[in-house]
N, C-alpha and C positions, 0 to 999 in steps of 0.2 A: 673202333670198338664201342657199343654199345654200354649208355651207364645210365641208371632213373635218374640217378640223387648224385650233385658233386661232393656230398661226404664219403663213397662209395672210391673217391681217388686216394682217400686218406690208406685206405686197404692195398696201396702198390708200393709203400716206401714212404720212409720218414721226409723225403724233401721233392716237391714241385719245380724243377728246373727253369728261371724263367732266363727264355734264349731271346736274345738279338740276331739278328741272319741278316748281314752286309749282302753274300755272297750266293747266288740261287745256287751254287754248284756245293754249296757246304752244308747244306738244309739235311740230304740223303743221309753220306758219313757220318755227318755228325749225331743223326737221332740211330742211327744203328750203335752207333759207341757207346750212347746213353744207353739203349735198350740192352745191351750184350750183358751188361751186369745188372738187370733188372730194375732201372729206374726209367719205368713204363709213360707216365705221363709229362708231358713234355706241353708246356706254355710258349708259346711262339707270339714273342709280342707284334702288335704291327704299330713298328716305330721304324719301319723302312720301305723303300717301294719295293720289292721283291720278296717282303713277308707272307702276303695272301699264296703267291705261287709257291715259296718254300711250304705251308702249311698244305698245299694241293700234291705236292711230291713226296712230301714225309706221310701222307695219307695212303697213297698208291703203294708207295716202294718198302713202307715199314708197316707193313699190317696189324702189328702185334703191340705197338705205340698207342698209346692214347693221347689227341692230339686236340689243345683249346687255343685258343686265341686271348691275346693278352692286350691289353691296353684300348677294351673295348670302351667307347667314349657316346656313341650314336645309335641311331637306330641303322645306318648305315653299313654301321662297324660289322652292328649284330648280321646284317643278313650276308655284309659279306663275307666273314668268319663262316657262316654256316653255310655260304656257298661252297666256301672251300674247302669243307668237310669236317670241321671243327667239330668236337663233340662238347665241348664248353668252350663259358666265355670268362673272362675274369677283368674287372674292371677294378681302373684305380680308385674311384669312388664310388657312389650310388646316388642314383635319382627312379623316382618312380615308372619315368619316359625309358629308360636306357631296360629297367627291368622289364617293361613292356614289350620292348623293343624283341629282345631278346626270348621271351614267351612265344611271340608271334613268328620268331624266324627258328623256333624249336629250340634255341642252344639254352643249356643249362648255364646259370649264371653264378660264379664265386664273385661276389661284388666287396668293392674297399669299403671298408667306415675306419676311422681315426676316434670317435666321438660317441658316448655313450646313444646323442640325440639319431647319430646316424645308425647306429643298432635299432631304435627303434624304427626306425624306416624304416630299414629293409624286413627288419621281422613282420611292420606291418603289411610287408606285401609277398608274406607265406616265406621268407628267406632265414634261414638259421645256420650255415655255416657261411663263413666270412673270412674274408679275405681283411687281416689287420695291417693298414699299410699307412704311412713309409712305418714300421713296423719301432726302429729304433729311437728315428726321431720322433715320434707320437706321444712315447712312453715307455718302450719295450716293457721287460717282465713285471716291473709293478702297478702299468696300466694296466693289463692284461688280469692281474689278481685281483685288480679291483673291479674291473665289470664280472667277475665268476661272479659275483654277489648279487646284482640284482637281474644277470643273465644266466642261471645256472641251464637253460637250454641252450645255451649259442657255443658253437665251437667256433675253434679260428683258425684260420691259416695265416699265422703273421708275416711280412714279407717287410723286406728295403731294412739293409743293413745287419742282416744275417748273416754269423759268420760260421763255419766247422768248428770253430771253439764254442761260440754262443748258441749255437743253436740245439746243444743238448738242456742244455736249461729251458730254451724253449719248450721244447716236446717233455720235459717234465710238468708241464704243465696242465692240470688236468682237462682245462678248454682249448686245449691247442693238438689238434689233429694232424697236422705236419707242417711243416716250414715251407716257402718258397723260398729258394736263391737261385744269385746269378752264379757263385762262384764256382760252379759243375762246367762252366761250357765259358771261361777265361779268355777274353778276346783272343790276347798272343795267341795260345794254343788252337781256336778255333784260324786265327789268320795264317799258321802254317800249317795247317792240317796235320795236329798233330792228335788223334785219334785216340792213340792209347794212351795218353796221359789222361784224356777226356772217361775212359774206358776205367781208370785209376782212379778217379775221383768218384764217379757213377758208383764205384765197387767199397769207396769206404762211406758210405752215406748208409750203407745195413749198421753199421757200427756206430750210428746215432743216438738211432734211441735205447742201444744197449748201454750208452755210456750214462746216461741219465742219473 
């Protein structure tokens, strides 16, 4: 699916799924289970050898999924991410090379900053929603109130150590557009394919930011 701007993922659900994929044969199932209760965009990091090809089969087989690539590091990551059909790329930090990178191979980029200095980077290179990451260890919600102030343009996506309890206080936040987590797609559950627990947790993530 088709998106200009990665603030436009913010509009599919309060939380960004970020998945691990051991297993090529659990990439399908598994982004069907997510999507069945409407949590459409799905981050597939590539921190395994069968990440690229998982993100080339959840493209085919789940059409209705919006699909990024997670733990983009290179300029290599970027094209291979976008070889595979990624529609974004989200990285755990920012450098000016890596946003380049990503420019040139099409993929829209949610990049990491920790640091007020790393916010100005990326805004210097036209970027304003952000990926706030490791999210908890950083600072969670009081670092987060304190760059509102002298970033009242920048949204976040804060990630690493989000939990279903804390992450409604995130998304009350008013520069926090959605959450990323892992805890939608729980190794165990994904190692016995267990689908509708997966299908269960996708389904109570609408009741996030109502809890606010």
């Amino acid at each position: 699916m088709k998106i200009v701007n990665t603030l436009e993922l913010a509009q599919h659900g309060p939380v960004i799924p970020v998945i691990v994929i051991q297993r090529l044969a659990d990439a399908v199932p598994l982004a069907r289970a997510l999507v069945a209760d409407g949590v459409r965009v799905l981050e597939v990091t590539l921190r395994t050898p069968v990440a690229l090809a998982a993100i080339e089969a959840i493209v085919r087989a789940v059409p209705e999924a919006i699909v990024g690539a997670g733990t983009i590091r290179s300029a290599a990551d970027a094209q291979a991410a976008s070889d595979a059909g990624s529609v974004f790329g989200v990285s755990p930090g920012y450098t000016t090379a890596v946003g380049a990178a990503c420019r040139d191979a099409g993929l829209l980029l949610l990049p990491g900053v920790a640091t007020a200095s790393e916010v100005m980077a990326a805004q210097a290179d036209g970027l304003s929603f952000l990926k706030f990451f490791p999210a908890t260890a950083a600072g969670g919600i009081p670092l987060l109130k304190a760059l509102a102030g002298p970033f009242p343009d920048v949204r976040f996506c804060p990630t690493g150590g989000i939990t279903p309890q804390s992450a409604p206080q995130f998304l009350a936040l008013p520069n926090v557009a959605v959450c990323g987590g892992s805890w939608l797609t729980p190794a165990d559950a994904v190692d016995r394919g267990d689908w509708a627990l997966i299908t269960r947790l996708a389904q109570a993530c609408a009741a996030l930011r109502a809890a606010e």
